[in-house]
N, C-alpha and C positions, 0 to 999 in steps of 0.2 A: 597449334590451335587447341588442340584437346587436353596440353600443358596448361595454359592459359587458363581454361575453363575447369578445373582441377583446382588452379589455385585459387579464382575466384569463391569456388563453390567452401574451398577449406577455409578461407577470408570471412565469409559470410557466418560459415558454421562458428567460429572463433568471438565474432561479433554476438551473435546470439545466445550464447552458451555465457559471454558475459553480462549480457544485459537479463540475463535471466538472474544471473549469482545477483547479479544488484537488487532486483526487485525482490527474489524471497530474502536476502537482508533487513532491504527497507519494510517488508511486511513483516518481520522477523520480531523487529523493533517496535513496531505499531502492536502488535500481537502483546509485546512485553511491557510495553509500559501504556498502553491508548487508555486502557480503565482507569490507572492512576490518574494520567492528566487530561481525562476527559471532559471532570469537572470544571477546569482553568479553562479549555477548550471553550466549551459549551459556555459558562459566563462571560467570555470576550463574545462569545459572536450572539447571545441572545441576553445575555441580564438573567436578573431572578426570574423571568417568564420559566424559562427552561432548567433552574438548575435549584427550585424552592421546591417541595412537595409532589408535583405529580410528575416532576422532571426528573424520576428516578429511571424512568424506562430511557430516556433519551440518551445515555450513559452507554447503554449495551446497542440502540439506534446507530450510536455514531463510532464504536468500534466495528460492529457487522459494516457499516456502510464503508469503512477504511480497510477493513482486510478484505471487502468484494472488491474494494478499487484498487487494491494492488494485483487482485489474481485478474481481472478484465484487464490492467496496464501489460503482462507479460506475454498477452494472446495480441 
């Protein structure tokens, strides 16, 4: 019984410890390149609303808003 529950708990840890490496990657990655193709980004989901003259702030908006959503995804 207390085998059992041993290797669950090592299972579990093994699981998490991976899904952890995945997400600082995948935020790793957004960290690296999100400024660059923020632009492209931001033009597919809004038009020149967002990405002509005052859509300069929206650029570091939607980097912060992808590296908050990768550290809120690993909790």
């Amino acid at each position: 019984m207390h085998c059992l529950l041993q290797d669950s708990v090592q299972l579990v840890s093994r699981v998490l410890e991976s899904s952890l490496k995945v997400s600082v990657l995948i935020g790793l990655v957004f960290i690296t390149f999100g400024y660059a193709y923020s632009f492209l980004l931001l033009s597919i989901y809004g038009g020149p609303v967002l990405t002509d003259g005052s859509g300069g702030l929206c650029y570091f908006y939607l980097l912060f808003s992808l590296v908050l959503f990768m550290c809120t995804s690993v909790g």
